[in-house]
C-alpha positions in Angstrom: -28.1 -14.7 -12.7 -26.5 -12.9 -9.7 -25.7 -9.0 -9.9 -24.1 -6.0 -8.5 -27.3 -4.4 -7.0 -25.9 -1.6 -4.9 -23.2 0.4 -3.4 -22.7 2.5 -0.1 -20.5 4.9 0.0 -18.8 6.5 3.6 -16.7 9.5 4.5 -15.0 8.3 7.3 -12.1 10.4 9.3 -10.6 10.1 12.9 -8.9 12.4 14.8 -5.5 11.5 15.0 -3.9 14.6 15.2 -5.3 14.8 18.7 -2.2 12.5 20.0 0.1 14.0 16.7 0.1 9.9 15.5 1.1 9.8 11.9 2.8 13.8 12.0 5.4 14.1 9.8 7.6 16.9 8.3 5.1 17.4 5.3 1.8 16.7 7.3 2.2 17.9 11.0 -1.6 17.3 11.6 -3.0 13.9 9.9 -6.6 12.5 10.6 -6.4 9.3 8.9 -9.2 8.9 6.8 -11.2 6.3 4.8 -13.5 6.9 1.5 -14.9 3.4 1.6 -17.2 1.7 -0.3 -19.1 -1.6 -0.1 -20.4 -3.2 -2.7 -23.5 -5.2 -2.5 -24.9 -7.8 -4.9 -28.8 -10.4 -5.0 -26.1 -13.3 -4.7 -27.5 -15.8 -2.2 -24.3 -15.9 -0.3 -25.2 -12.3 0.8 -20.8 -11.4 0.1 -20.1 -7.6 0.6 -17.4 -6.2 -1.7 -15.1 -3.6 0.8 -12.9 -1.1 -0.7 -11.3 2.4 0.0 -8.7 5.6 -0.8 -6.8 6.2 2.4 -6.6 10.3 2.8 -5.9 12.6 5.8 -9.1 14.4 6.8 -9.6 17.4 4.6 -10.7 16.3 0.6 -11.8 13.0 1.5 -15.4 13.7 0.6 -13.5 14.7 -2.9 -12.5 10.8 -3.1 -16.1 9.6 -2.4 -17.3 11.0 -5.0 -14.7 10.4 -7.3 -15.9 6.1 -6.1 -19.5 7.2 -6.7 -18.3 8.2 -10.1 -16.8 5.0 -11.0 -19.9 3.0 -10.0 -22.2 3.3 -13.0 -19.7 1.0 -15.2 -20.1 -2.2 -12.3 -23.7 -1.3 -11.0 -26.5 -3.9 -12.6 -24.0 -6.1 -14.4 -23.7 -9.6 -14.0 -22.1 -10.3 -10.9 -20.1 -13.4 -12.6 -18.6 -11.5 -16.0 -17.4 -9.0 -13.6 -15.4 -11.6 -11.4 -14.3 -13.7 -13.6 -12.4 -11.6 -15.7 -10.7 -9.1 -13.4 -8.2 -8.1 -16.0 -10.9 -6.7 -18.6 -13.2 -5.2 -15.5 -10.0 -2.8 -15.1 -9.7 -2.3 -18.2 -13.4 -1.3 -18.4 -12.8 1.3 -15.6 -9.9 2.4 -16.6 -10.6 3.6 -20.0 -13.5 5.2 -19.7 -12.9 8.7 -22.0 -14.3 11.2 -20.2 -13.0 9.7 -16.1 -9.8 9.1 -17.9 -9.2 12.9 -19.0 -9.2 13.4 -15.2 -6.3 12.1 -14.6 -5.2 10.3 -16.9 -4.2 7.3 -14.6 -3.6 9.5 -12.0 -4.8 11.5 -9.4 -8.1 10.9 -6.8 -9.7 9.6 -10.1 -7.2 6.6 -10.4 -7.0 6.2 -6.7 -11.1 5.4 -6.9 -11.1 3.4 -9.5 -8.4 1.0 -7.1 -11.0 1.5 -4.6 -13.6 -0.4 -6.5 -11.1 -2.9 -8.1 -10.2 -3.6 -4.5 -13.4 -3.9 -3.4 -13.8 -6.5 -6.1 -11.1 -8.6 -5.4 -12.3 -8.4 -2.0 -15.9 -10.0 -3.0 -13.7 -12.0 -5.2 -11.8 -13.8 -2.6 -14.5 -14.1 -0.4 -16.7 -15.7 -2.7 -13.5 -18.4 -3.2 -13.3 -18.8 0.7 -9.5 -17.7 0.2 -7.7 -14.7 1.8 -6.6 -12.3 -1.0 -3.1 -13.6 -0.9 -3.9 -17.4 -1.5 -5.9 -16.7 -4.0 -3.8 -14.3 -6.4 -0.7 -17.1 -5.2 -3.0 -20.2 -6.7 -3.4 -18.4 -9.6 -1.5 -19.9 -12.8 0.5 -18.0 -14.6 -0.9 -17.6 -17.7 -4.1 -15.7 -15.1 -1.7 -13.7 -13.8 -0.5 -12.5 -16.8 -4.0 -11.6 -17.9 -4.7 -9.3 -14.9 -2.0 -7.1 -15.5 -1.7 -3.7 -18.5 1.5 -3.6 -20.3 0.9 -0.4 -21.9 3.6 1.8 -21.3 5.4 -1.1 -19.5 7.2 -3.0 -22.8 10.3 -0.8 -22.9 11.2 -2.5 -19.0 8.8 -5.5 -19.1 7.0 -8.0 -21.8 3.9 -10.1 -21.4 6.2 -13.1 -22.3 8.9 -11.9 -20.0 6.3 -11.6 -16.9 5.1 -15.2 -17.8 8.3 -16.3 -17.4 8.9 -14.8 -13.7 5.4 -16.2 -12.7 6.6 -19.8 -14.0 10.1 -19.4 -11.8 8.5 -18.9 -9.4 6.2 -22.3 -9.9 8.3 -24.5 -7.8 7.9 -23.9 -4.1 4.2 -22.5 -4.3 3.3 -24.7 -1.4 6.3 -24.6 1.0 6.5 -21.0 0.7 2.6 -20.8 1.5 3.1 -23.0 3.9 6.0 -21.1 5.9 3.6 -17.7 5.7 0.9 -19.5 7.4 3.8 -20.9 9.8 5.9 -17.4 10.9 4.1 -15.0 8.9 6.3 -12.3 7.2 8.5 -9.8 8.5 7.4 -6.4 9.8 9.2 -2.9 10.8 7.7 -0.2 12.7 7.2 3.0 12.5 5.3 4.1 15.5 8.4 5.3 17.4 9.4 7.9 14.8 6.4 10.1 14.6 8.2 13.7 14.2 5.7 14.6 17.3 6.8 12.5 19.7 8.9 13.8 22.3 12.6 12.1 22.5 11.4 10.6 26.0 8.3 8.8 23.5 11.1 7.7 21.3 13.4 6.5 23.2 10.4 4.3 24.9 9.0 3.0 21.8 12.3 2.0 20.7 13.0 -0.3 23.5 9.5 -1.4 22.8 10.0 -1.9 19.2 13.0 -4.1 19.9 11.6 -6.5 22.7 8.7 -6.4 20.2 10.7 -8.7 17.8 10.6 -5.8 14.9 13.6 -6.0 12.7 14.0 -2.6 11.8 12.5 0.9 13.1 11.8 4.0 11.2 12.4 7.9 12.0 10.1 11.1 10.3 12.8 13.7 9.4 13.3 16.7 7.5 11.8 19.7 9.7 15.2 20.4 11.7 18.8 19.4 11.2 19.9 19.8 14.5 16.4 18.0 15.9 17.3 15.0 13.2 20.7 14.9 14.7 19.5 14.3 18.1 16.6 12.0 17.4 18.8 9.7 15.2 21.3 9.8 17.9 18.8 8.6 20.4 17.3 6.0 18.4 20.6 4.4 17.7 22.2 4.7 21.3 18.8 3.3 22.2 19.1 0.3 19.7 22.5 -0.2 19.3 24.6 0.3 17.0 23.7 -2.2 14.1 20.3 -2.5 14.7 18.5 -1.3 11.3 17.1 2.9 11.2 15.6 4.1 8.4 14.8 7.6 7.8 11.6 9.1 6.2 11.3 12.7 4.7 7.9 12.5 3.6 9.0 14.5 0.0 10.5 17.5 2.3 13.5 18.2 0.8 15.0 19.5 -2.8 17.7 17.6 -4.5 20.8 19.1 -3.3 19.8 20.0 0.1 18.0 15.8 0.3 22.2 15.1 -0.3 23.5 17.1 2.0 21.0 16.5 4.9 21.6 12.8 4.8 25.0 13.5 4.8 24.4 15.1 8.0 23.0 11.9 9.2 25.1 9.3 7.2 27.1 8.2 10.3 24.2 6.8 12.1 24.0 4.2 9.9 21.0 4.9 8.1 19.2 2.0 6.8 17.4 3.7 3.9 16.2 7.6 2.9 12.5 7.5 2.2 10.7 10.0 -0.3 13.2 12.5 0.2 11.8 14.5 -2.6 9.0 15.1 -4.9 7.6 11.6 -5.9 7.1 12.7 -9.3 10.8 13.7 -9.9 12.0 10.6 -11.1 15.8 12.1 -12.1 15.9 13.8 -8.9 15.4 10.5 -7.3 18.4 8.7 -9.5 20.6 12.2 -8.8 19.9 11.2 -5.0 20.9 7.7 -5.2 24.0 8.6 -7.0 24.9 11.9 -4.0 24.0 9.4 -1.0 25.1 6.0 -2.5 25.8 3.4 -0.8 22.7 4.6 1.6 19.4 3.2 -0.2 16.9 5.0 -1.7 13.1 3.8 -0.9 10.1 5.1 -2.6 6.9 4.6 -4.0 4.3 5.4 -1.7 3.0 8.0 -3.4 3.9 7.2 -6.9 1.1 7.7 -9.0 1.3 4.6 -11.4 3.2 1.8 -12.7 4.7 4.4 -15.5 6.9 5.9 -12.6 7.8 3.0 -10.7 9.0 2.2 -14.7 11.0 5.2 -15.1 12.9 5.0 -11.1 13.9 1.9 -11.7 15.0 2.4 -15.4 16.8 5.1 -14.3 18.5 4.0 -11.0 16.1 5.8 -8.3 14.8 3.4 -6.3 16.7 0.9 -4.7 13.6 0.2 -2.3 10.4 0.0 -3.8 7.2 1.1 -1.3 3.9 -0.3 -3.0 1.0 0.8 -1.5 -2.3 -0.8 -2.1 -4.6 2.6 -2.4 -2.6 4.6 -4.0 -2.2 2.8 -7.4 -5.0 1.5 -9.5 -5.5 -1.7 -7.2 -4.6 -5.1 -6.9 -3.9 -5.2 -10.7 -1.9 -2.3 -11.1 0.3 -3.3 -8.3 0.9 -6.6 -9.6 2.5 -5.0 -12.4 4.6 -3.1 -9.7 5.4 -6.3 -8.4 6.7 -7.6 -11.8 8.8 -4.8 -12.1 10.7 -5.0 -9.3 11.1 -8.7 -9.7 12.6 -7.7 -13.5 15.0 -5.1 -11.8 16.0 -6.8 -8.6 14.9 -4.3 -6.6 13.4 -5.9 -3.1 9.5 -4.3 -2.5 8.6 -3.4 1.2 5.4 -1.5 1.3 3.8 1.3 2.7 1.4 0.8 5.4 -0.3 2.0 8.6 -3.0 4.9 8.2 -6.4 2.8 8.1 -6.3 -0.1 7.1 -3.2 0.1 4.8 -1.4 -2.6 7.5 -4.5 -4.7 6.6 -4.6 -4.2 2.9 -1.1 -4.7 1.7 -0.1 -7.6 3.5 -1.9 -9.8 0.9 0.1 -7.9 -2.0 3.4 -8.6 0.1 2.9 -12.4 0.6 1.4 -13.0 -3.2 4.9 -11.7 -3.9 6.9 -14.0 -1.5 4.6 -16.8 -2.9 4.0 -16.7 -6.6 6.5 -13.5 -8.2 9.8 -13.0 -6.3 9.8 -16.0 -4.1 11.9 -13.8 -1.7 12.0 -12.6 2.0 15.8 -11.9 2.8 15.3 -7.7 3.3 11.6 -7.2 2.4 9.7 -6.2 5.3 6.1 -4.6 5.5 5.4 -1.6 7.5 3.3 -1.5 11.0 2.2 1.5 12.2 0.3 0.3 15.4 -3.5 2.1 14.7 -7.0 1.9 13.9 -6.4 -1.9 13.4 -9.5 -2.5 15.8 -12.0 -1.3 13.7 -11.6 -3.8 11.1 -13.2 -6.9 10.9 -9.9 -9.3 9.9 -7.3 -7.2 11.8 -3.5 -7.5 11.2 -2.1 -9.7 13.5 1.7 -9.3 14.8 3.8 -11.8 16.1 7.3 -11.5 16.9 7.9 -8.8 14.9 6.0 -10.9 12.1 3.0 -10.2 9.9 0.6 -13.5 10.5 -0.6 -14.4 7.2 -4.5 -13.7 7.5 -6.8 -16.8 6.9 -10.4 -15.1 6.7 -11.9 -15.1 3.1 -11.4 -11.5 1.4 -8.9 -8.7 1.4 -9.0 -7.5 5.1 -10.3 -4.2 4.1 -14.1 -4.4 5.8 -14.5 -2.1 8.2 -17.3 -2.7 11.3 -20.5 -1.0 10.7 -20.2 0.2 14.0 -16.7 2.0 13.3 -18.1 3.7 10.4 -21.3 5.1 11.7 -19.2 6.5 14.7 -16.7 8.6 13.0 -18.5 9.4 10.2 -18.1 12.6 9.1 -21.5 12.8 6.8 -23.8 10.4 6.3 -23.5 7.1 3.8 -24.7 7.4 0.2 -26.2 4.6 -1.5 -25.8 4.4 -5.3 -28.5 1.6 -6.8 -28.3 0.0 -10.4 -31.5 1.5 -10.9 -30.4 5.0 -10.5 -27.1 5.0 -12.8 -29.2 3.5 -15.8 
């Protein structure tokens, strides 16, 4: 009988603030950053399980050991009662009593506990010889169902109510999988918007963004009015004047002055108004949407669990909803994001870019498209143009397209190579012998 033998555990950070990529109004000084871990089991097909919490340099050895934590519920059990039933595996993790006062379901706690489901579903679908997202889509309903926690959820969402959105969405499995592994799925970009950039960068990366084939761009605002003013101006003179902009604020602003700084930029026409406060102030969010209606709201990023994406929708904050697939509890937890949105109407384009974030939620995005919502018509996935070489199954862009990936797994393994050079202190191996 085959087990989980082993786990290493890597502190990885690069030094993206040397070129300001990923500087925003909030963090003016990123180095995106990886706490990764790789699961290892005695199977004879040798699979590696790869997981991680995305972070920005400082605290990132705070999420590796928040994983290393975690790893004494999966290490020395059998590798196929863990697999099998991925539903109860979270459940196991998530519920322990004394991790769970850390947060609870929240927090770097929560975010490593993704990590390791991740990293599961990652040995998962390469043990199938499926990508991630063909193998949640082939999934029956009633398995779906399973995977998912309705606690807290019944109020917006039932178990029989989810069954019956998995079951619409029945007919068309194939075509729709078929038309992903076709065209792939629509992308925007943010890499001309970094708050950075100088407006001779932005203006450049916007034509580039454009011949690119991207169907939308994205601008960091929130540090200057009068700098907003001229940046949005640029990037629409640039684009014209009905290409899509979005604007991000990265959580900047209060409630009153998020309304009347929009305002201020309302007659660009703004596609949507990312984050522009608090993620945890869900009635701030819904006040917003009301003060800057009929300009979108879009958030989610940095919601802490399916309980908040509950209450924004329920109360009319969210008219975009931004998975992202490190943030949340993993693969299961975002499904039930996933459901949600599909209950509310609300279309789901997710947060990306950092490392590996392009590669990760892809597979969440295109499950959606396949086997939930069945839609594309305004969903879009982020692309933030880094990092994407150091991973083994690297997003591939085509005509402003996602390609649907094709390689067993979740396209979160990282090369060896990648990790031992910017890592910031050495690996850590945790064995089942040592957590007994």
């Amino acid at each position: 009988m085959s087990r989980l033998v082993s786990a290493d555990t890597h502190d990885i950070r690069f030094p993206t603030s040397d070129h300001l990529d990923g500087s925003d109004a909030m963090n003016p000084d990123p180095d995106y950053s990886a706490a990764t871990v790789v699961l290892r089991t005695d199977a004879a097909d040798a699979h590696e399980g790869h997981g991680f919490v995305f972070t920005i340099g400082r605290g990132n050895e705070v999420a590796v050991s928040a994983i290393e934590a975690v790893l004494p519920h999966l290490l020395g059990r059998p590798l196929d009662e863990v697999l099998e039933n991925m539903g109860a595996t979270a459940q196991t993790l998530l519920q322990d009593s004394q991790l769970r006062w850390l947060g609870p379901e929240k927090g770097v706690m929560h975010m490593a506990i993704g990590a390791v489901l991740n990293a599961l579903w990652d040995l998962k679908a390469k043990r199938a010889g499926l990508p991630l997202w063909q193998l949640l889509g082939r999934m029956t309903p009633e398995q779906l169902v399973e995977l998912v926690d309705f606690r807290y959820l019944e109020d917006a969402i039932t178990p029989a109510e989810a069954l019956e959105i998995f079951r619409a969405a029945e007919p068309g499995r194939t075509e729709r999988e078929a038309k992903l592994l076709a065209v792939g799925y629509p992308a925007y970009t943010t890499s001309p918007g970094w708050l950075g950039y100088s407006d001779e960068k932005l203006a450049r990366l916007c034509r580039e963004a454009i011949a690119d084939g991207f169907g939308q761009i994205k601008l960091k605002v929130g540090s200057s009015r009068e700098d907003d003013r001229r940046r949005m101006r640029i990037a629409r003179e640039t684009c014209g004047p009905e290409f899509p902009i979005a604007i991000d604020a990265n959580q900047r602003w209060g409630v009153a002055e998020a309304i009347s700084w929009v305002g201020e930029l309302a007659d660009q026409n703004v596609a949507w108004v990312e984050e522009p406060t608090s993620p945890d102030d869900v009635l701030g969010h819904a006040a917003i949407s009301r003060g800057i209606a009929p300009i979108p709201v879009a958030t989610g990023e940095h919601a802490q669990n399916r309980v908040i994406f509950k209450q924004l929708l329920q109360a009319g904050g969210m008219q975009v909803m931004q998975i992202d697939a490190v943030r949340v509890a993993g693969v299961n937890e975002n499904i039930a994001n996933l459901l949600l949105a599909a209950k509310f109407g609300v279309r789901v384009c997710p947060h990306a870019g950092g490392v590996g974030l392009c590669e990760a939620v892809q597979h969440l995005s295109m499950f959606d498209y396949v086997a939930v919502s069945g839609q594309l018509e305004g969903r879009m996935i982020e692309y933030v143009d880094h990092l994407h070489e150091h991973f083994a199954d690297p997003v591939r862009i085509e005509g402003g397209n996602y390609l649907a990936p094709t390689l067993p797994g979740a396209s979160t393994e990282m090369f060896p190579a990648s990790m031992a050079e910017y890592a910031h202190q050495p690996a850590r191996t945790v064995t089942a012998e040592a957590v007994r």
